[in-house]
C-alpha positions in Angstrom: 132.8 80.4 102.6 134.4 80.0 105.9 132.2 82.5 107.4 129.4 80.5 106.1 130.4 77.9 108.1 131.6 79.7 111.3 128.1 80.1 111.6 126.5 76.8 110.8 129.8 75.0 113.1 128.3 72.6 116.0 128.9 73.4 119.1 129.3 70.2 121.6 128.7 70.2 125.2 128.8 66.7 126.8 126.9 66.4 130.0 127.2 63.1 132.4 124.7 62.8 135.1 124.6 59.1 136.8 127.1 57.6 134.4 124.6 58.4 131.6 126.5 60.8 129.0 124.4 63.2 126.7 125.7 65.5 124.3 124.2 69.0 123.2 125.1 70.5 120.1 124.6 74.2 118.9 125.5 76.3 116.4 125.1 79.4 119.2 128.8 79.2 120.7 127.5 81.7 123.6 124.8 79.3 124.6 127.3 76.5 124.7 129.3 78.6 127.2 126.1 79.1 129.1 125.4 75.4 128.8 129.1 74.8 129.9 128.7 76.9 133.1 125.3 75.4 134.0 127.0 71.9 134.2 130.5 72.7 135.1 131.2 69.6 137.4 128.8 67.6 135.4 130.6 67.5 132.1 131.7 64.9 130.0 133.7 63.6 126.7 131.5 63.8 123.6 133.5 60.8 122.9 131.9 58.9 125.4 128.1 60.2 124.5 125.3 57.8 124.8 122.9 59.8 123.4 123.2 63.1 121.0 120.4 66.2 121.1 120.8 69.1 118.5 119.6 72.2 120.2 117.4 74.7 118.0 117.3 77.9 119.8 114.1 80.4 118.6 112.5 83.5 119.3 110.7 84.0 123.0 107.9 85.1 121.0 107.6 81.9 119.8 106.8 80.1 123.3 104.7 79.9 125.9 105.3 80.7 129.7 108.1 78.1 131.4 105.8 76.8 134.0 103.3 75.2 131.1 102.1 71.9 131.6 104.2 69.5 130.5 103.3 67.1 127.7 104.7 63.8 127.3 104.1 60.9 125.2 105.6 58.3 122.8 104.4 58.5 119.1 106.1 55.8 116.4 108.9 54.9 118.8 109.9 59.0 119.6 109.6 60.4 122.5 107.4 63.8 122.3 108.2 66.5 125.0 106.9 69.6 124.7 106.3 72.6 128.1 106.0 76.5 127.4 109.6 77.1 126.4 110.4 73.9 124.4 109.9 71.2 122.2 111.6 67.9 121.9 111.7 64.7 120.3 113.8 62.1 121.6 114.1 58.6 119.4 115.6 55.7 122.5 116.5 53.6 119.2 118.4 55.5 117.5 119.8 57.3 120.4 119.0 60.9 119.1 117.1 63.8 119.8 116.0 67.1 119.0 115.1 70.3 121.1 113.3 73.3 119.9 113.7 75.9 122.7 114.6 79.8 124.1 117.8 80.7 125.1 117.3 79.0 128.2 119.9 76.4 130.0 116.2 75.8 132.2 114.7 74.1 129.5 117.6 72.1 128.4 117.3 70.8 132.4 114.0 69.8 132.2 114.7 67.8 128.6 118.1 65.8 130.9 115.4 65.3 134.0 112.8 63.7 131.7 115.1 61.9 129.7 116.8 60.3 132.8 113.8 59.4 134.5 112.5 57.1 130.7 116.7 55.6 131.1 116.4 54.9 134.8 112.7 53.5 134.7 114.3 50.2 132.3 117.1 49.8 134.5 115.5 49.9 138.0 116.7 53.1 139.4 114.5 56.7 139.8 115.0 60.5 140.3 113.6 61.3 143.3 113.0 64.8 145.4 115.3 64.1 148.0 118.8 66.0 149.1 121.5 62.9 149.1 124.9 63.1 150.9 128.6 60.7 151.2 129.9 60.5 154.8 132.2 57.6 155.6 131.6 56.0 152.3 128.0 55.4 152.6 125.2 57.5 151.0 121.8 58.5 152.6 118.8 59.9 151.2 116.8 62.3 152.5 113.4 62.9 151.1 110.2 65.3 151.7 107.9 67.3 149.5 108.9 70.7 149.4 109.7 72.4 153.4 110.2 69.6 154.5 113.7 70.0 155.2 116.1 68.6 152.6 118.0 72.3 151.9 118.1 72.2 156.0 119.5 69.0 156.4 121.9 69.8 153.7 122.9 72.4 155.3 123.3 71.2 158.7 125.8 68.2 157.3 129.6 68.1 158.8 132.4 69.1 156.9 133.5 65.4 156.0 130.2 64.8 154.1 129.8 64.9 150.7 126.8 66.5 149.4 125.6 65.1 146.0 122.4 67.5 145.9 119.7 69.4 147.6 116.8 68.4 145.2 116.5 65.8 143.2 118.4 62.6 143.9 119.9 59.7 140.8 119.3 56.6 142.1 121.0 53.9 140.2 120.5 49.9 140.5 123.6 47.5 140.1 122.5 44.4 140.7 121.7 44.1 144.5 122.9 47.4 145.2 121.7 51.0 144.4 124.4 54.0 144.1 123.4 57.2 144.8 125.0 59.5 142.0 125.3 63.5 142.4 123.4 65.8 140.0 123.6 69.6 139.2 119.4 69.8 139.8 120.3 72.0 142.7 117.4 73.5 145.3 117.6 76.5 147.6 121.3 75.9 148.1 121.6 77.1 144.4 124.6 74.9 143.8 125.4 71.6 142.2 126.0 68.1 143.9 129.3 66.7 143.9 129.9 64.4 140.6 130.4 61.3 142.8 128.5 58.3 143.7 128.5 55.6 146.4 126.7 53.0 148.1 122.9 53.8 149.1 122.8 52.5 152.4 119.5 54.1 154.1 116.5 56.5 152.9 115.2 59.0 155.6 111.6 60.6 155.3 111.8 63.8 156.6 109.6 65.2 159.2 110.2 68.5 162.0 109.9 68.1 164.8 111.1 68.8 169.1 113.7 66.3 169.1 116.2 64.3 166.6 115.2 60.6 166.6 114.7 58.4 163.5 111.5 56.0 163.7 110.8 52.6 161.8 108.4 53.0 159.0 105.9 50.0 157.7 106.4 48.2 154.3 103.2 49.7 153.2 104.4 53.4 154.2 107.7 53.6 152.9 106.8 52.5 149.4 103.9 55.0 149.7 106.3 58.1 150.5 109.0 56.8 148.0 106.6 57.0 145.3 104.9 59.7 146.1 108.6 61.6 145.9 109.8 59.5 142.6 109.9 62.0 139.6 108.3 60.2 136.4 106.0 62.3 133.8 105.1 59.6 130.9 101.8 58.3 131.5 102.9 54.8 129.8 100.9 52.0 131.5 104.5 49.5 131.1 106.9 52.8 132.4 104.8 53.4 135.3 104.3 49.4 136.2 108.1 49.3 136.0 108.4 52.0 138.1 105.8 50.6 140.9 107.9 47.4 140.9 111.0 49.6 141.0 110.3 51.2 143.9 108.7 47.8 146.1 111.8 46.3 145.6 114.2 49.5 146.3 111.9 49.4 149.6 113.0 45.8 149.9 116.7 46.1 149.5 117.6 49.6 150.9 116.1 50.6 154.9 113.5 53.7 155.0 112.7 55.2 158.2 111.1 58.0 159.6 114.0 60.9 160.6 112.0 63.8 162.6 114.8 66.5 163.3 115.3 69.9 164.9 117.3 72.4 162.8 120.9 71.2 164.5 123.8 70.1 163.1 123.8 67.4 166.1 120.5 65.0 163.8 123.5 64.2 161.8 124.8 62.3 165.1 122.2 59.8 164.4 122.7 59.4 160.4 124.2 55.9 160.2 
């Protein structure tokens, strides 16, 4: 009897990114050691859990390659994901979820970044591909499709900044204000932001170049770049209005300019 239910026991793993707390449960006590390790920094109470997914771990054989298209859409209030190495169902009323995948703490990623971006896209905030760092209190974005320099300019930043990532940025609206908020989606670095948040006081469009000098950017422009960097995968006609409107009115709120850098640690002379 009790080994009967040693192995049916849940398994919780609580994981805050952006203030937003979602726990994982699994009967698979190694996987939630593996899930603990992929988030360590990024873990939370299961006390405090906004939302709950039950993990159902199956056979490779069962699933396609991870790179898949993903599918997304919304059928009688759920949430439908489904990519090569998962399936999901996420219900936003009742605040629960399901996820049919490999062993794999990748999928579970993709799941948080998709269920994040649906949260933020009703509140006014975004994911975007963009590195993000703290120095002197303030937060800065830096964003660019890929080579464009954000594991660079991560890497150039002084000791007394605070990197939050090297990848993919939580932007988060209060009001007036955004706050940038640190997420484990790391890039080439291979390591996690710092779980901390501040003020977003600028957004920097990288570009290479001979010298360090940061340029002003049109109206038109910067909302064209921001979007094209904002992470969102639901084809919903409201989401993706939202998310527009989101983004004209981060543009209208927060500065964007143009920063065109050499690969020096003195750009970061200029990052005010």
């Amino acid at each position: 009897m009790s080994a009967a239910l040693t192995l049916t026991a849940k398994h919780t793993v609580s994981v805050e990114i952006g203030g937003a707390t979602i726990a994982l449960h699994t009967v698979d006590p190694s996987f939630q050691r593996a899930i603990e390790n992929r988030y360590a920094g990024f873990l939370g109470s299961s006390a405090d859990s906004h939302f709950v997914f039950d993990i159902d771990l199956c056979d490779p054989s069962e699933s396609g390659p991870a790179d898949d298209e993903l599918h997304l859409q919304m059928e009688k209030g759920e949430w439908l994901l489904q990519r090569g190495n998962f399936r999901a169902r996420w219900n936003p009323e009742s605040r629960r979820g399901w996820i049919h995948q490999t062993y794999s703490s990748y999928a579970v990623d993709c799941v948080l970044r998709i269920v994040h971006t649906l949260l933020l896209a009703s509140q006014g905030g975004f994911l975007v591909h963009a590195a993000s760092a703290i120095r002197g209190g303030k937060a800065f974005l830096f964003a660019g499709v890929s080579g464009a320099g954000k594991t660079t300019i991560s890497r150039l930043a002084p000791p007394d900044a605070t990197l939050l990532t090297d990848e993919i940025s939580y932007v988060r609206r209060e009001g007036n204000q955004y706050l940038a908020c640190g997420t484990p989606f790391a890039g080439e670095l291979g390591r996690a932001g710092e779980n901390v948040s501040a003020p977003l006081c600028g957004v920097f469009l990288l570009e290479k170049g001979l010298q360090n000098r940061v340029e002003p950017v049109g109206a038109a422009e910067a909302i064209q770049r921001l979007l094209r960097n904002i992470l969102f995968f639901a084809e919903d006609p409201e989401l993706v209005q939202l998310v527009f409107q989101s983004a004209c009115e981060f543009a209208s709120l927060v500065p964007i300019r143009r920063l065109v850098f050499v690969p020096d640690p003195a750009v970061w002379e200029i990052i005010r």
